[in-house]
C-alpha positions as protocol buffer text, in pm:
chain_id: "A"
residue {
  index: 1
  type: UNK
  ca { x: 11768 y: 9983 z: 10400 }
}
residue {
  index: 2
  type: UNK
  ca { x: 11944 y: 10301 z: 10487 }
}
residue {
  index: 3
  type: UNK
  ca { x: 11759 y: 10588 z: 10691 }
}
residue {
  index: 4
  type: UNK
  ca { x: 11830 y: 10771 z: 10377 }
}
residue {
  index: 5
  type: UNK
  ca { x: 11909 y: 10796 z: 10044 }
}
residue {
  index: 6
  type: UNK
  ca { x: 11942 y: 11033 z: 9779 }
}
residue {
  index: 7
  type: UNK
  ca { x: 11866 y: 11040 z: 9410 }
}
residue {
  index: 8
  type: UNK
  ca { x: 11857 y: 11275 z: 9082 }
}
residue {
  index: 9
  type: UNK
  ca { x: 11635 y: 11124 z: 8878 }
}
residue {
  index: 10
  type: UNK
  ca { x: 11285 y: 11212 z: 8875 }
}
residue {
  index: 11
  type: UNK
  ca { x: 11108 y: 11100 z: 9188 }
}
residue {
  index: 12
  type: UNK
  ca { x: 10759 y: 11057 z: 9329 }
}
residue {
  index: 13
  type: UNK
  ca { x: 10789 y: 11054 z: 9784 }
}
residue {
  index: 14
  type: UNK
  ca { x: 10471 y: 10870 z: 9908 }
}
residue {
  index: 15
  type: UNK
  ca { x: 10364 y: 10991 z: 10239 }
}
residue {
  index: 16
  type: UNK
  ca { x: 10064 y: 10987 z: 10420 }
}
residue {
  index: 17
  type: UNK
  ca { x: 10036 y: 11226 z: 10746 }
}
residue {
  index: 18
  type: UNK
  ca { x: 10400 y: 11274 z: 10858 }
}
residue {
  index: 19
  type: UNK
  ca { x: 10548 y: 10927 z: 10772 }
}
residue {
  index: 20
  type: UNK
  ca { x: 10698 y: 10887 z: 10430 }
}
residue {
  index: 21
  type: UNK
  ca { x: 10593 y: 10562 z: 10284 }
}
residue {
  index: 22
  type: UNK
  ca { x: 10835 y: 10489 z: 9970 }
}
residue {
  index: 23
  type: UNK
  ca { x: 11021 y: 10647 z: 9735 }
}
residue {
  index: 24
  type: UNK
  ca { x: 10916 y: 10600 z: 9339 }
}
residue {
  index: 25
  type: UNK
  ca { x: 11159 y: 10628 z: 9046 }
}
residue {
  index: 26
  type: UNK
  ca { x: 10974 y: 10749 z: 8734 }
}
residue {
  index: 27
  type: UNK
  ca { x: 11136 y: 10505 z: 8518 }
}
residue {
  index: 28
  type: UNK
  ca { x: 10827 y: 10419 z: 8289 }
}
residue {
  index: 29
  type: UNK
  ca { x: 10671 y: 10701 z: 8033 }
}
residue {
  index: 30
  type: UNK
  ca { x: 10312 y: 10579 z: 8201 }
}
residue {
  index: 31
  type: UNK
  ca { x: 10180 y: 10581 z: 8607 }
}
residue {
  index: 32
  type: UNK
  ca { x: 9819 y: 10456 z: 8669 }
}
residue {
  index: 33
  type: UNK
  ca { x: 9759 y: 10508 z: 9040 }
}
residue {
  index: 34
  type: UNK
  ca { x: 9443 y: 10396 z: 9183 }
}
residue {
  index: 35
  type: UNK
  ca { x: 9308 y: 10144 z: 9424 }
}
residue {
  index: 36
  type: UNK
  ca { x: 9270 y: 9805 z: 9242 }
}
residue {
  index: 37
  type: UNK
  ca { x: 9555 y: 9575 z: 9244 }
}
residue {
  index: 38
  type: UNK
  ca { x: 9635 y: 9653 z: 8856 }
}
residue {
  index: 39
  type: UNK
  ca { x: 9791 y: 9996 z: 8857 }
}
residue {
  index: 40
  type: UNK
  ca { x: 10109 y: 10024 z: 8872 }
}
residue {
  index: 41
  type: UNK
  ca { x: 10103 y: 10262 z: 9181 }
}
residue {
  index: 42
  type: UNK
  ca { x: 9825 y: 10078 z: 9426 }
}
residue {
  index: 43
  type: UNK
  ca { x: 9678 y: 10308 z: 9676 }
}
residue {
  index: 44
  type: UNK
  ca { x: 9502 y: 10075 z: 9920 }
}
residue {
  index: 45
  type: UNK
  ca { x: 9287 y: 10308 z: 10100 }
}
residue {
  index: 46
  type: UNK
  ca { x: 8868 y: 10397 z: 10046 }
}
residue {
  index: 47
  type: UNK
  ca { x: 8957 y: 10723 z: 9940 }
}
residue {
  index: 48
  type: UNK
  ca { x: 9106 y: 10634 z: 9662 }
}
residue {
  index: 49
  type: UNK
  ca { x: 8903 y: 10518 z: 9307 }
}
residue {
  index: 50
  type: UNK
  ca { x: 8989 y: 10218 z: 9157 }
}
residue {
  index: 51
  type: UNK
  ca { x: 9108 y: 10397 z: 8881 }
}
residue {
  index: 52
  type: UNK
  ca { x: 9202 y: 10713 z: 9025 }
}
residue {
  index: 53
  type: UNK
  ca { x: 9461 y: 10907 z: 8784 }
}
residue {
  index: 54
  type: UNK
  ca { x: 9729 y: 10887 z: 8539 }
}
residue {
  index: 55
  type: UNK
  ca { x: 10102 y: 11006 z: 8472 }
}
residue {
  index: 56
  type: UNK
  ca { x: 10244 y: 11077 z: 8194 }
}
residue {
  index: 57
  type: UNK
  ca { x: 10632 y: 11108 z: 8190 }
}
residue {
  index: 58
  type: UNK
  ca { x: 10814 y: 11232 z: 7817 }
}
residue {
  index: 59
  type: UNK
  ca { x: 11129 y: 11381 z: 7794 }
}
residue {
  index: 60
  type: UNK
  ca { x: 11147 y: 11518 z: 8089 }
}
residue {
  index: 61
  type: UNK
  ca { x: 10813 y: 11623 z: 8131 }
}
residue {
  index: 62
  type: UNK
  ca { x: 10525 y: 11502 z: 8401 }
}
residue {
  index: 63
  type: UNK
  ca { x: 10178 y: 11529 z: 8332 }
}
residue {
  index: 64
  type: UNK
  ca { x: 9920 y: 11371 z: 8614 }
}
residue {
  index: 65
  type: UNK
  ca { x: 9562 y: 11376 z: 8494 }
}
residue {
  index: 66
  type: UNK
  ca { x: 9254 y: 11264 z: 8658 }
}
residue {
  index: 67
  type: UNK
  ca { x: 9056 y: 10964 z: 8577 }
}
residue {
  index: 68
  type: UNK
  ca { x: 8711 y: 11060 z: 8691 }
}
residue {
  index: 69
  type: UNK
  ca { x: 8815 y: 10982 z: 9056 }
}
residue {
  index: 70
  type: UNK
  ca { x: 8531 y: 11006 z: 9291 }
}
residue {
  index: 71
  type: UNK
  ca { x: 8727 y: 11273 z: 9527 }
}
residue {
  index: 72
  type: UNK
  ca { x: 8921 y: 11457 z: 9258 }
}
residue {
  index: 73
  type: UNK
  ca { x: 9325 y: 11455 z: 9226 }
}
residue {
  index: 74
  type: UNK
  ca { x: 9499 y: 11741 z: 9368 }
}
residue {
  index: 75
  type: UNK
  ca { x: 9804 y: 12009 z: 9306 }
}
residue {
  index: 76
  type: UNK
  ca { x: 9910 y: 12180 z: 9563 }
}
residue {
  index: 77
  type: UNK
  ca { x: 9578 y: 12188 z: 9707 }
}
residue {
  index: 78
  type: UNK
  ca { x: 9405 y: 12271 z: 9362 }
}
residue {
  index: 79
  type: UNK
  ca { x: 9181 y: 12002 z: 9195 }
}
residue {
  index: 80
  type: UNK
  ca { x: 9307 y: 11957 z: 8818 }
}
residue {
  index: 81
  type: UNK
  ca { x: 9183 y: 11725 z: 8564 }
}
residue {
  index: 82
  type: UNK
  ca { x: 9549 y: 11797 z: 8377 }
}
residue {
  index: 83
  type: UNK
  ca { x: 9887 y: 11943 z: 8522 }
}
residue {
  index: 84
  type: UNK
  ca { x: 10214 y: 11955 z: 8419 }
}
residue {
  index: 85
  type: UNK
  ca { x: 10446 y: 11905 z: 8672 }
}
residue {
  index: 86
  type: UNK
  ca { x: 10768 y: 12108 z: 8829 }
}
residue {
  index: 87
  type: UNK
  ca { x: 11001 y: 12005 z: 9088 }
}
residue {
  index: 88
  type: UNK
  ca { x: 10838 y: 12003 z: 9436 }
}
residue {
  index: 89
  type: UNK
  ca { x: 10485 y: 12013 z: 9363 }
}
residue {
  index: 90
  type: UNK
  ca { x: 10244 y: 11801 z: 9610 }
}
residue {
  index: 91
  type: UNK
  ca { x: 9932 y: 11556 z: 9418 }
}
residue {
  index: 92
  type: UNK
  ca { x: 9728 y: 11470 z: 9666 }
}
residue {
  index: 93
  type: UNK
  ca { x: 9517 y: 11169 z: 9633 }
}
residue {
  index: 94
  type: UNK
  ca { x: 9288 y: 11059 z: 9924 }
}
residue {
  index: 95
  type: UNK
  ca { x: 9434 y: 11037 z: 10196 }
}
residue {
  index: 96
  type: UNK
  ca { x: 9815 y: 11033 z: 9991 }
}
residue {
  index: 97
  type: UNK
  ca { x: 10067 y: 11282 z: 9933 }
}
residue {
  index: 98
  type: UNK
  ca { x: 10300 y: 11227 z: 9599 }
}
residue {
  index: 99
  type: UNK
  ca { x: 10594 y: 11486 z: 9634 }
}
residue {
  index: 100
  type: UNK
  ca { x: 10732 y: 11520 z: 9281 }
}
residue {
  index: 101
  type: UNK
  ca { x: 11108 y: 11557 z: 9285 }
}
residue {
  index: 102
  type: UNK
  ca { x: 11342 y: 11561 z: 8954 }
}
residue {
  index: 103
  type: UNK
  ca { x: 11652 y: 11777 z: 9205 }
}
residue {
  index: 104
  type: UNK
  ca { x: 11927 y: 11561 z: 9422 }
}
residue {
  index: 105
  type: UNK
  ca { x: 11769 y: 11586 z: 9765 }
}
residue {
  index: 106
  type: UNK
  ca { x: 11844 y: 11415 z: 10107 }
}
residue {
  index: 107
  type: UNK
  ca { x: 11497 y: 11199 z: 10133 }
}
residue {
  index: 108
  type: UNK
  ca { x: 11366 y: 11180 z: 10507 }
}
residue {
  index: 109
  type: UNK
  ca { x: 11393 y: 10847 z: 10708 }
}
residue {
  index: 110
  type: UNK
  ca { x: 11179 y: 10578 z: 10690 }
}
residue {
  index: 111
  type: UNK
  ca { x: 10954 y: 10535 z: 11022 }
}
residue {
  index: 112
  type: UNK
  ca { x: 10867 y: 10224 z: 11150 }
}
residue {
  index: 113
  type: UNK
  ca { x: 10537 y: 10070 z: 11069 }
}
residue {
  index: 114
  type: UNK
  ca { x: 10237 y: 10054 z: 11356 }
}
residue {
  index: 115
  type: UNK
  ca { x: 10277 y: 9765 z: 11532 }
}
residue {
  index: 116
  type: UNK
  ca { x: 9911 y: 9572 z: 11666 }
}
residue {
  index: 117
  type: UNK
  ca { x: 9706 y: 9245 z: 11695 }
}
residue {
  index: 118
  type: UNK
  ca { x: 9352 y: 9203 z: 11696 }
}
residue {
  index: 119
  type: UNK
  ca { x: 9223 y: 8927 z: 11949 }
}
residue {
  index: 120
  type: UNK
  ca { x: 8845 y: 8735 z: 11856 }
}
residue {
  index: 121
  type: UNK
  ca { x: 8678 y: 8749 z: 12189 }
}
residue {
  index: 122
  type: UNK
  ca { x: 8364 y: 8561 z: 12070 }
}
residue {
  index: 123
  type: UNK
  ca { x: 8258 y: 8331 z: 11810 }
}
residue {
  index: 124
  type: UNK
  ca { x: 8392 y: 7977 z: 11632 }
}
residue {
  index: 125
  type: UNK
  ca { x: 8739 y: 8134 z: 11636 }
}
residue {
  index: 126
  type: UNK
  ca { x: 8755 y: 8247 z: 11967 }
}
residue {
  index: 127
  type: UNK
  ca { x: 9079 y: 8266 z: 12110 }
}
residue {
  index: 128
  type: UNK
  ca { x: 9263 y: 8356 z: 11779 }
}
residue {
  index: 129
  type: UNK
  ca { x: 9512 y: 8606 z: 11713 }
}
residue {
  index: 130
  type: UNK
  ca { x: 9548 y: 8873 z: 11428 }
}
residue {
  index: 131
  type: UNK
  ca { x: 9848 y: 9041 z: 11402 }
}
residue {
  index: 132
  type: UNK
  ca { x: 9812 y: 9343 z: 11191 }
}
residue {
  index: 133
  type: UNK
  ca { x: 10140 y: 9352 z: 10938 }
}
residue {
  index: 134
  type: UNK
  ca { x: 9985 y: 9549 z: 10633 }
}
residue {
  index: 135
  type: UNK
  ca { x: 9862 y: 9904 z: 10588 }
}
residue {
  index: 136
  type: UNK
  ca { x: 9478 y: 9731 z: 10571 }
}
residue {
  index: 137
  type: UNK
  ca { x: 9343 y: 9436 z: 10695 }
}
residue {
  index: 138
  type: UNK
  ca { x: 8936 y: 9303 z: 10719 }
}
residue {
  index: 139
  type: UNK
  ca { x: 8780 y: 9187 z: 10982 }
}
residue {
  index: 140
  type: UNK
  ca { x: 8489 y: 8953 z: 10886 }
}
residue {
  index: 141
  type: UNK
  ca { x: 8158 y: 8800 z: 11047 }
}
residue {
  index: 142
  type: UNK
  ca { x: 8003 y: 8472 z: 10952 }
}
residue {
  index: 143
  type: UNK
  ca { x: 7710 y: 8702 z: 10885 }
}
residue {
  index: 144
  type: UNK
  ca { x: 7870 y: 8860 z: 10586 }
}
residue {
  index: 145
  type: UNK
  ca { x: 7966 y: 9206 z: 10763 }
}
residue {
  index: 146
  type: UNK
  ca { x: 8315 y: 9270 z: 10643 }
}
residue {
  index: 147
  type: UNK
  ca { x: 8507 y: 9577 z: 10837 }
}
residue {
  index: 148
  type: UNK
  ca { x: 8831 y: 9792 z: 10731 }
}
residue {
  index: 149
  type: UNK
  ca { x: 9121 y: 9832 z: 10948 }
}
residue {
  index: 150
  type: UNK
  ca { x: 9353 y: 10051 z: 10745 }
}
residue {
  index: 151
  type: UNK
  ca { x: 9695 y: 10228 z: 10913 }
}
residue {
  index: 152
  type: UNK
  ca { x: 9776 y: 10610 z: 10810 }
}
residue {
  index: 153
  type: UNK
  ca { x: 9920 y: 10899 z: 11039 }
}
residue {
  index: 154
  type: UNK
  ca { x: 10083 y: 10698 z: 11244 }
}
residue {
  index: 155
  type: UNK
  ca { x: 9755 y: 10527 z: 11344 }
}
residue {
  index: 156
  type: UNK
  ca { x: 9442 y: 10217 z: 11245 }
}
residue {
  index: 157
  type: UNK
  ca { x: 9134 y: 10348 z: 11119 }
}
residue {
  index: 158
  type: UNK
  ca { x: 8794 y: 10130 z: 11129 }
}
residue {
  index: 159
  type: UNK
  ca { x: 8572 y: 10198 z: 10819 }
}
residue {
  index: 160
  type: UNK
  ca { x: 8242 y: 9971 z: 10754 }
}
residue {
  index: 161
  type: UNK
  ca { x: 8300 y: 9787 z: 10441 }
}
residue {
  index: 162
  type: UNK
  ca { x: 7974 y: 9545 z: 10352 }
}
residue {
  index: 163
  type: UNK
  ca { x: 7680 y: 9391 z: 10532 }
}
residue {
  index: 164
  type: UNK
  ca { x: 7416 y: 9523 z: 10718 }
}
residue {
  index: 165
  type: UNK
  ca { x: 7456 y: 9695 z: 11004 }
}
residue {
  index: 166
  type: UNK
  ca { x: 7769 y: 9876 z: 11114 }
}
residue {
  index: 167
  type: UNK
  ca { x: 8087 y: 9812 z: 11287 }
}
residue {
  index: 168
  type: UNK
  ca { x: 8075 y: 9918 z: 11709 }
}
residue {
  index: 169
  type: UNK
  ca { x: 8367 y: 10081 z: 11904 }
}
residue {
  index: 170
  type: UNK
  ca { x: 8303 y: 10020 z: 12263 }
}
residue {
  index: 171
  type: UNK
  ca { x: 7906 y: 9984 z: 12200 }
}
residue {
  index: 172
  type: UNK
  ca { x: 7904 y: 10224 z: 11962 }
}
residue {
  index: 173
  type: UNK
  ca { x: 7832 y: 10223 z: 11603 }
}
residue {
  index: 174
  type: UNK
  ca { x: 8061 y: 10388 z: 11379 }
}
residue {
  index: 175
  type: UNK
  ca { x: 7804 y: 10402 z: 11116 }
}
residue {
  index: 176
  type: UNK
  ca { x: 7964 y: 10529 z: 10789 }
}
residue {
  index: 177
  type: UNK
  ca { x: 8244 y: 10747 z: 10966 }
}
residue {
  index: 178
  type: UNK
  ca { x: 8608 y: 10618 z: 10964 }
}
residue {
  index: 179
  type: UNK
  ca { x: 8738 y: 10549 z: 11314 }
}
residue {
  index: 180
  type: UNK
  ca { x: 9072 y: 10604 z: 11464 }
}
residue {
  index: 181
  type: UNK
  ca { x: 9108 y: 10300 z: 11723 }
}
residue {
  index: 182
  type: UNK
  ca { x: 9299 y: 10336 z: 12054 }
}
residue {
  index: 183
  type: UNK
  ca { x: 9450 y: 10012 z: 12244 }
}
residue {
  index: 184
  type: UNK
  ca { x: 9240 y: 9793 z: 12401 }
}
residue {
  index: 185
  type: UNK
  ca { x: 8947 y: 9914 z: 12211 }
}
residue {
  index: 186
  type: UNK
  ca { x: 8603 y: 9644 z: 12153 }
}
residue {
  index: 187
  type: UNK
  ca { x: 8579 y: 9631 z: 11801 }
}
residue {
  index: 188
  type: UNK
  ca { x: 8208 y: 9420 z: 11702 }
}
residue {
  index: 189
  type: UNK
  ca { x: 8173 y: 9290 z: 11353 }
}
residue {
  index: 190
  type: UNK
  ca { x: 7866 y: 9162 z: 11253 }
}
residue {
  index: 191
  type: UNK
  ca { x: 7823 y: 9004 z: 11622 }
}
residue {
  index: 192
  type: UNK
  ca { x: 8151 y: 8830 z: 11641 }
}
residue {
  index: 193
  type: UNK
  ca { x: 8373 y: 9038 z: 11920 }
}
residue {
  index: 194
  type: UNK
  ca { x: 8672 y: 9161 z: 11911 }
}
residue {
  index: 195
  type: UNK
  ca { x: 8981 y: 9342 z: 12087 }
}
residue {
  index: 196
  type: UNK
  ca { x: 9254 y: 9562 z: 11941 }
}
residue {
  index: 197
  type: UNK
  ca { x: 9573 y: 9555 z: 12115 }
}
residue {
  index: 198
  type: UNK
  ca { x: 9857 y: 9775 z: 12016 }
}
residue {
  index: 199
  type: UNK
  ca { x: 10233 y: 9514 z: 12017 }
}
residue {
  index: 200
  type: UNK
  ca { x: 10265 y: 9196 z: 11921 }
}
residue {
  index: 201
  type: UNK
  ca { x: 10066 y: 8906 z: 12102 }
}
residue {
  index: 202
  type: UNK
  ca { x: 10238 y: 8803 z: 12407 }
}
């Protein structure tokens, strides 16, 4: 893929933090964008609601609207429950940023993705390797905790998922705070151990 590309049609720029994700060519009158695998735009992150909003595209026209999303669907840092669109106005959802674009413009480059492996330090898969090639990942216990390790501005965050208990950094529980992790970081999971390492195992 080139480091960039332009277009004229109308355009929705995916970014989260400073890195672009993807570009998105309106080419369908309807957009649902939410969380669960059956939208058309999935936004895999917690702060996103399953079914988070909608766009409407007609003639030339954009209208988002808002679903009943648990944190609201912003316009250029205004919550809406309806907007039409013009060129170069910013939805924010979650932790997202959807540029809308409908001018020729020079799109920015594509940055490489986070490279990092998680190592299990205790438990029946001790030993094993986890090399983190997604924008989210779980880490799960045999005792049903489950854990969130989701990459966004240029970083992995740890979020407690399910179970009881919560997640430990270091010794620490996270509680329900997200978590930005740093290399060599102890990550505990329901009692199973492990280590996040930033690269690919050696």
């Amino acid at each position: 893929m080139p480091a960039s590309q332009t277009t004229a049609c109308p355009t929705l720029v995916l970014s989260t933090g400073d890195t672009v994700i993807r570009h998105i060519a309106l080419d369908r009158a309807c957009m649902r964008i939410g969380r669960r695998a059956d939208n058309d735009l999935m936004l895999d992150d917690l702060t996103v609601s399953g079914e988070h909003a909608i766009l409407h595209t007609r003639a030339g026209i954009a209208v988002i609207s808002d679903l009943g999303s648990r944190n609201g669907t912003l316009v250029n840092g205004l919550e809406v429950t309806q907007r039409v669109l013009a060129h170069g106005d910013c939805i924010q959802i979650g932790i997202y940023a959807l540029r809308y674009v409908t001018e020729r413009f020079e799109a920015l480059p594509f940055e490489s993705p986070l490279v990092a492996h998680f190592m299990t330090l205790s438990g029946p898969r001790t030993g094993e390797t986890m090399t983190v090639e997604r924008t989210r990942i779980s880490l799960r216990a045999d005792a049903g905790q489950i854990a969130v390790v989701a990459a966004r501005r240029g970083a992995h965050w740890l979020t407690h998922l399910d179970g009881t208990g919560c997640p430990l950094i270091n010794g620490e529980p996270i509680g329900l705070a997200t978590r930005e992790l740093d290399d060599a970081d102890f990550i505990e999971v329901g009692g199973t151990l492990f280590q996040y390492c930033l690269g690919l195992p050696s």
